[in-house]
C-alpha positions as CSV (number, residue, x, y, z in Angstrom):
1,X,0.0,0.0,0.0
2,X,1.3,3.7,-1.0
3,X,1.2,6.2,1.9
4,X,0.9,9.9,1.5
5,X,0.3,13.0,3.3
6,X,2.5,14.3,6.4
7,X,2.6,11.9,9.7
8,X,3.1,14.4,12.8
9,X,5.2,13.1,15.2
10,X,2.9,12.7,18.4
11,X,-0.2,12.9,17.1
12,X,-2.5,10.1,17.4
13,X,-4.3,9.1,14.2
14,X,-7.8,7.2,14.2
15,X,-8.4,5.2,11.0
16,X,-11.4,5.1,8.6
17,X,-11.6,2.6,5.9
18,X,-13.1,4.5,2.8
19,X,-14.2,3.6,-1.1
20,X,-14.1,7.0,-3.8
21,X,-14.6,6.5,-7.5
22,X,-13.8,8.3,-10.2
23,X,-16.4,8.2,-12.0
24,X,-16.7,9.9,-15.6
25,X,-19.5,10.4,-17.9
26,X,-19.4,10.4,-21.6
27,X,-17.8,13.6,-21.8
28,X,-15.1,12.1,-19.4
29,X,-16.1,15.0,-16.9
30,X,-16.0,13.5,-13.9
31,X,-18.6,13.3,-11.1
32,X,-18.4,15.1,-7.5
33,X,-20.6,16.3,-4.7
34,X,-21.1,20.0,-4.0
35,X,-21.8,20.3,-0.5
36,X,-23.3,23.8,0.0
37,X,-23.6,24.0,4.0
38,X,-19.8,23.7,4.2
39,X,-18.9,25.1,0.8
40,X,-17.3,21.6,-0.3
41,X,-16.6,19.7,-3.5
42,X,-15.8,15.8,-2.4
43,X,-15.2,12.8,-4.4
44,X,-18.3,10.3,-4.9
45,X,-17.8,7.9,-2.0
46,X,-16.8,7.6,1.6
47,X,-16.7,4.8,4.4
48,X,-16.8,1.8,4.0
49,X,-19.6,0.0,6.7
50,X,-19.6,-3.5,8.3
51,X,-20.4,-6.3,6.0
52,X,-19.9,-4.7,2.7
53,X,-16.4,-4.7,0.9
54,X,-15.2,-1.3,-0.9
55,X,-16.6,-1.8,-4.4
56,X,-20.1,-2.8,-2.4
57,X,-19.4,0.8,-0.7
58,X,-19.0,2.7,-3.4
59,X,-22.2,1.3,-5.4
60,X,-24.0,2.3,-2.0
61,X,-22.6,5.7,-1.5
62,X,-22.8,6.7,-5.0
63,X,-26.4,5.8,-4.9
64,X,-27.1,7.5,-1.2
65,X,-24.8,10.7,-2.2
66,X,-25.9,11.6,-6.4
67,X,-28.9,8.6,-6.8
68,X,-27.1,7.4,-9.6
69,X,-26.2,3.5,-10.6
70,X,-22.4,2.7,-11.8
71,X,-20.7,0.3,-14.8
72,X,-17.9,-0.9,-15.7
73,X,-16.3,-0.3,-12.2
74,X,-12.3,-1.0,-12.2
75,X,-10.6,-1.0,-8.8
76,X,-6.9,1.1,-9.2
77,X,-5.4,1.1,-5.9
78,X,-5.0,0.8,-2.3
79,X,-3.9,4.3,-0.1
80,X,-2.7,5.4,2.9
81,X,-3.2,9.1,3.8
82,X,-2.1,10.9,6.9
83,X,-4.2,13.7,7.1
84,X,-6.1,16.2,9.8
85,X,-9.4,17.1,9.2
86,X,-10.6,20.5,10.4
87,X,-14.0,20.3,10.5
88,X,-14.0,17.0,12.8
89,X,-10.8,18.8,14.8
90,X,-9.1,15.0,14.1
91,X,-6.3,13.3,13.0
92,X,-6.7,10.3,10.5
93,X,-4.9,7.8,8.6
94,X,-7.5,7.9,5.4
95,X,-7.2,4.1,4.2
96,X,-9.2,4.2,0.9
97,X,-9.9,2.2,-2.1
98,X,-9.6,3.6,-5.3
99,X,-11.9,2.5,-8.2
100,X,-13.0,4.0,-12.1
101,X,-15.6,3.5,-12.8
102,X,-18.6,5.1,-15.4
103,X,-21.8,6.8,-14.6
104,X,-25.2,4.4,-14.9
105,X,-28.4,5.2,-15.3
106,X,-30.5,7.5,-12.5
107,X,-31.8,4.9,-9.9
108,X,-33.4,7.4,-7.2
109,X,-33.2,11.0,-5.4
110,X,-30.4,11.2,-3.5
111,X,-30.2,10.7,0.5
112,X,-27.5,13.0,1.3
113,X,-30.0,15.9,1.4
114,X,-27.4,18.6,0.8
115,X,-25.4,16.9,-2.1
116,X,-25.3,18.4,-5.4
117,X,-24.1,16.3,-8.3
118,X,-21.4,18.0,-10.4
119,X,-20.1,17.2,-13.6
120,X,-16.4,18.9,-14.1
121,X,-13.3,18.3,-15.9
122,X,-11.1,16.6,-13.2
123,X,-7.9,19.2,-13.8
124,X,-10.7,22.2,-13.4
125,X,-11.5,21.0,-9.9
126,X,-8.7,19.1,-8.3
127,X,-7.8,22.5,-6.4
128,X,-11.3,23.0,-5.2
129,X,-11.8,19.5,-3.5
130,X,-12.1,19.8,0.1
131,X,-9.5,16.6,1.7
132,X,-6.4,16.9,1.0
133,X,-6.6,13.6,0.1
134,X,-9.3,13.8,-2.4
135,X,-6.8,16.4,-4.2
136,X,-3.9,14.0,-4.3
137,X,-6.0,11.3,-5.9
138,X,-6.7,13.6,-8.1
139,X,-3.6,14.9,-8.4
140,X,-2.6,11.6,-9.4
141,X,-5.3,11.2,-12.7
142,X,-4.7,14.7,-14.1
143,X,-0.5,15.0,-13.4
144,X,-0.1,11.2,-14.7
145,X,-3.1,10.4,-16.6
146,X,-2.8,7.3,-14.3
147,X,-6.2,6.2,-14.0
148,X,-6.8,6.4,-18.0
149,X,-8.2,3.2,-19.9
């Protein structure tokens, strides 16, 4: 497994297992949340709960957080990110699945109430993401075209 992102020396890190997808449409735009209450754009995803696996996750929370379905879904990698997050005031080690995958058809309204799907080019929003780690995965896609095919 890669790790990124800066480990503090005496800080105590919790971990959350998590699942985000880069998921394009046909205009290889790809698809994130707009979270107005905090003023946030986040990748499609997020953690992964008991009895489910990552891709199992990400089905789920693409549904719950855009109401959309997913195809041709291709896992890419395994991280590690060391990482504070503000708004919970914590310190976490982000361990996340990474999949591709393309947009499906439109299965239901979305649960997240406050999540507004957003269809962007990935190098016109990779500064804008939220988590630092959401910007270094796609970081990754846009400086290496790593995630292509």
């Amino acid at each position: 497994m890669e790790y990124a992102g800066n480990k503090l020396e005496g800080k105590e890190y919790g971990e959350r297992h998590a699942s985000y997808g880069l998921i394009f449409n046909e205009n290889e735009e790809i698809a994130v949340a707009y979270i107005e209450k905090y003023n946030m754009y986040n990748l499609i995803g997020g953690k992964i709960e008991e009895g489910e696996d990552s891709k199992e996750a990400l089905i789920r929370e693409t549904k719950e957080e855009i109401g959309y379905s997913i195809k041709d879904i291709k896992y890419i990698e395994h991280i590690g990110y060391y990482t504070y997050i503000e708004i919970l005031d914590k310190y976490e080690l982000a361990v996340m699945d990474i999949y591709k995958a393309k947009v499906g058809e439109k299965v239901c309204r979305p649960i997240e109430k406050d999540y507004e799907l957003v269809w962007v080019k990935p190098e016109e929003i990779v500064d804008k993401m939220y988590f630092e780690y959401h910007r270094y995965i796609l970081n990754k896609y846009v400086r290496d075209n790593k995630y292509a095919g």
